[in-house]
N, C-alpha and C positions, 0 to 999 in steps of 0.2 A: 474220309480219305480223299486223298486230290485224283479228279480224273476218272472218279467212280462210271461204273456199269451202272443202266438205269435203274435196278435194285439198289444199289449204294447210296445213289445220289440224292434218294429220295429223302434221306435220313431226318440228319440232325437238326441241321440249323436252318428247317424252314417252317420255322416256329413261327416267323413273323412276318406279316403279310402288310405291303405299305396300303395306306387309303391315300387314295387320291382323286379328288374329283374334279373334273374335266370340263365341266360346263358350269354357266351361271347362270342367272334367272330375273337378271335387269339389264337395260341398257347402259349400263355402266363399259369402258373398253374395258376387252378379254387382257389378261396379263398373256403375254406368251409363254408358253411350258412346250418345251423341246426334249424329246426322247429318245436316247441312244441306249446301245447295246448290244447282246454278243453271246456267244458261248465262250467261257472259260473254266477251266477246274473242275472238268466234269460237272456243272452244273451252266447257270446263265450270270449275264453280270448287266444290269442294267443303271440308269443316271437319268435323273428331271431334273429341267433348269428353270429354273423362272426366270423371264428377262434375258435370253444370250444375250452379251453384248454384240453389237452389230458388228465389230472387227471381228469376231470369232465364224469361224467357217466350221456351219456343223459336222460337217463329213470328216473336215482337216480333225476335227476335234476327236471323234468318234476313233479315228484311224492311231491318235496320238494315245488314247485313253485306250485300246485292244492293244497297240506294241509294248504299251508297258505291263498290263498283263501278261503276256508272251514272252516278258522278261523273267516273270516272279514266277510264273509256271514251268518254263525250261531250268529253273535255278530248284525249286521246290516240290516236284512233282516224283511221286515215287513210283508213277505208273511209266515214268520213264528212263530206261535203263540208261541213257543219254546224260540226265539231268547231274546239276550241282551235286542235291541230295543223294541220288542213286551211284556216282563214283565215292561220294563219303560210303555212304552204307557199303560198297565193296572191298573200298580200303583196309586193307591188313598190314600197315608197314606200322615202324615208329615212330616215325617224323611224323610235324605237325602237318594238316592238311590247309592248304591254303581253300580260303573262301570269300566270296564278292561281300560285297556291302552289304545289301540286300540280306543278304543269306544271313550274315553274320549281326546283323539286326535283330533279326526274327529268332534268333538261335539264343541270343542275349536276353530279351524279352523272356522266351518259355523256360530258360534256365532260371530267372528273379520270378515268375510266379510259380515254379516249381520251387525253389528254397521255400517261398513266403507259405506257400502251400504246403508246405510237409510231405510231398510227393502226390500228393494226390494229382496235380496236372503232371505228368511225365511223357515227354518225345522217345520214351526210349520200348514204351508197350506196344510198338508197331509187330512183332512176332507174335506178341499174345492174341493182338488184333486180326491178325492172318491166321494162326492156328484156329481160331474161331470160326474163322472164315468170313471176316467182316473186311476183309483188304483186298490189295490187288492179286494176292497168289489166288488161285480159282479151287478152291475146294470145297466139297459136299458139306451142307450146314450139317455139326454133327457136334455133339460135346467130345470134347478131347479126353485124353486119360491123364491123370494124376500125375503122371510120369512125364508125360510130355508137356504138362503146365509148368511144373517144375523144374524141366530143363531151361524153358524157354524162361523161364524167371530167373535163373541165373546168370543171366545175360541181360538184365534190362538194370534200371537208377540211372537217373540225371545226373549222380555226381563222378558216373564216368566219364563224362565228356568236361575236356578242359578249353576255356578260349583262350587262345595267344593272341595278343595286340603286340607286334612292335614295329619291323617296316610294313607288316601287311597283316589284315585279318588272317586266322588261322585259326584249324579247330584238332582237338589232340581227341585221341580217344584209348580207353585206359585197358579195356577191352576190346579187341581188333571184332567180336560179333556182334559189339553194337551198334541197333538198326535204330536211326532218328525217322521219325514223322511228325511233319510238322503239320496236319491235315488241320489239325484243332487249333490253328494260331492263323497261316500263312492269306484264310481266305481277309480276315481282318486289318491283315496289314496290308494286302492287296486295295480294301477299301479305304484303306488311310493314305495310300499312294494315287488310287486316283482324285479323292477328296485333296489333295495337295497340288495335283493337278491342276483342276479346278479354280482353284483358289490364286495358284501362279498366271492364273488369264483373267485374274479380279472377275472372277462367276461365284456373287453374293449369295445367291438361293439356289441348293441343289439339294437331292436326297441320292446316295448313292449305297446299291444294293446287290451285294453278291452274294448267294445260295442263302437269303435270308440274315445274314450281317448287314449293319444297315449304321451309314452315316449320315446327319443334317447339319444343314445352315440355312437359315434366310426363313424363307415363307415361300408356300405353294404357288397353284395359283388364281387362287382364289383371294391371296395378301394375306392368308393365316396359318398359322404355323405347322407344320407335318404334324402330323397324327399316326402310330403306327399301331396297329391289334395286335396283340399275342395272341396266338393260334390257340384253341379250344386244344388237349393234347389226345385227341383221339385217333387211335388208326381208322384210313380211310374215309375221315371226316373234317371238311376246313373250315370252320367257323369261328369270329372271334371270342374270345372270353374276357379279354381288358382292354383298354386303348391305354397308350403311353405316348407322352409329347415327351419328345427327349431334348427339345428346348434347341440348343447350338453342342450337339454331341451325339456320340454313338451307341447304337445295342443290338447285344446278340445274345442268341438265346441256345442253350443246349438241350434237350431231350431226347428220350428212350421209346417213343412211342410208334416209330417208322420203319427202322432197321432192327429186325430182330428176325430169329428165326423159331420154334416151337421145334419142342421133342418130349414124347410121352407126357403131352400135356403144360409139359414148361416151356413159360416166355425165357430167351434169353435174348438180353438188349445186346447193342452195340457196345456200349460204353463197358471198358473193363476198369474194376476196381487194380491201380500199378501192386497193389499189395499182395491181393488174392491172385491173380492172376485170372481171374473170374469175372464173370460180367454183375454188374450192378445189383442188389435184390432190394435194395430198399422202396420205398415209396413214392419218392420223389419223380414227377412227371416231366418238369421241364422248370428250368431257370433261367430267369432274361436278366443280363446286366447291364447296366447304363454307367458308361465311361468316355472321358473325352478323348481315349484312345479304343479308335474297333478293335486293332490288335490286340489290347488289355481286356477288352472287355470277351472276347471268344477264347481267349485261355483260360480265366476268371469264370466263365460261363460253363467251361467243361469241369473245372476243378472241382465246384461247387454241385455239380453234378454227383460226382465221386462221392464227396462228403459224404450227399444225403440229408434230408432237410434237419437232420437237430443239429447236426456237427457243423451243416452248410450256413447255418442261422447264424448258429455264434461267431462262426469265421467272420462272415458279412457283416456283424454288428462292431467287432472287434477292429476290423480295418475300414471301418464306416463307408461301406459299400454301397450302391443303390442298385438293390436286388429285387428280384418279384419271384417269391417261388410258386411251382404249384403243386400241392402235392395230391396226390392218389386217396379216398377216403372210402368208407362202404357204402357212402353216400354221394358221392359224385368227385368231385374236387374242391381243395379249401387250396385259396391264396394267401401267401405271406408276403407281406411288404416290408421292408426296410423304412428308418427312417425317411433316409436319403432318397430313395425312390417315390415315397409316398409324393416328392414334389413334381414328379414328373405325371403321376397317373389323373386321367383323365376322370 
């Protein structure tokens, strides 16, 4: 969710931890690597550059790259009653709801990998997410009752939200109680918005990194290529388990292994299954996807999640995805690589 409490934040997607190393060990000149960053989205948002260019003032830059996060956060944030998102979710009229660019991007996007998906990605399980107690409403980790899953399930499908395009973005909804969250999309597109930043001040080599979504270009600076580790998926443990060079592109990773809460003995993850109304049981620990879109690839990341690694395999094979699963065994953990991935891992 955006904006998480430090239990929240810890979750999902910080599956991926950049490697970067800082020094060299000849006399060869250092490249420059320049480091900014922030708080955003309940979590941190950080950016490496190799080489600023010398017109670029890094502070001007730093200042340029947090306001337009504080665009995408005030537009997308459900922990704010203020926000884009949070007047949609209170909206009960019939008229269509006008909405900014931004919003209506990102609302576009989770609606096309929710069709492609079969619902398994859906913005509309933010109540089931809450009833859980995995959101911004503040209630006792507890499993819900039967009755109150199912209410709350009558109320959720992506195919109640309608986009109107004609003089202005616009969003309809077909059900005046449904609640969007776009938590599993917005930090990605946030990384793709400052990665275009970036890119609009001709800055070749960056790696840019929010709550573990992570975009590249260029080379570090050392002159070779990002290297990123997929986290080991242990609670309370950060170690890597794979490296991935994602070449001139992005990856984010989804997992069950941070936010969860226990009762009589049962894990219950974050991630709900839009169907059951229920949190995840399968096996699957955590899925990194590599796409030339971060936004694509952190919604594609949770879908796949949902699956669960036999249904998630085939999806990814079928739309020739470059996936890295990992799934839970009695023996420790087994990875699955995709085609398309196999070209990325180290």
């Amino acid at each position: 969710m955006f904006l998480q409490t430090n239990r929240i934040r810890s979750v999902t997607l910080f599956a991926l931890v950049a490697l970067s190393i800082l020094s060299a060990c000849d006399n060869k000149p250092q490249q420059r690597l320049v480091l900014l960053g922030g708080d955003t989205m309940g979590t941190s948002w950080s950016v490496k550059i190799t080489d600023l260019p010398a017109s670029i003032e890094r502070s001007a830059l730093n200042t340029e790259l947090q306001a337009e996060l504080e665009i995408i956060n005030a537009g997308m944030s459900t922990y704010r009653d203020d926000s884009e998102i949070s007047r949609l979710n209170q909206y009960n009229g019939a008229d269509a709801f006008p909405v900014s660019e931004d919003f209506y991007t990102v609302l576009k996007e989770a609606l096309r990998v929710a069709e492609l998906s079969n619902g398994a990605f859906d913005i509309t399980v933010g109540p089931l997410v809450n009833l859980w107690g995995f959101g911004p409403v503040k209630i006792p980790d507890h499993v819900p009752s039967d009755k109150d899953i199912e209410e709350k399930l009558s109320h959720t499908g992506f195919n109640k939200i309608l986009l109107l395009e004609n003089e202005q973005h616009a969003v309809k909804k077909t059900d005046p109680d449904i609640y969007i969250d776009l938590s599993a999309i917005a930090k990605g597109y946030a990384v793709d918005r400052l990665a275009e930043i970036l890119e609009h001040n001709s800055i070749e080599n960056y790696m840019v990194e929010i709550g573990g979504e992570i975009r590249l270009r260029g080379i570090n600076d050392r002159g070779q290529a990002w290297v990123i580790a997929v986290e080991k998926p242990v609670a309370g443990e950060r170690s890597a388990l794979m490296l991935v060079q994602p070449k001139q592109a992005a990856i984010a990773t989804s997992g069950d292994y941070r936010n969860y809460f226990e009762e009589n003995g049962i894990r219950y993850s974050h991630t709900i299954d839009p169907t059951t109304g229920r949190p995840i049981t399968h096996h699957l620990a955590s899925v990194s996807v590599v796409s030339e879109s971060c936004m694509t690839a952190d919604a594609l990341a949770t879908a796949l999640m949902v699956m669960g690694p036999e249904h998630g395999l085939s999806f990814a094979k079928q739309q020739n995805l470059a996936v890295l699963f990992v799934v839970k065994t009695e023996n420790g953990f087994e990875t699955i690589a995709t085609d398309p991935m196999k070209f990325y891992l180290e």
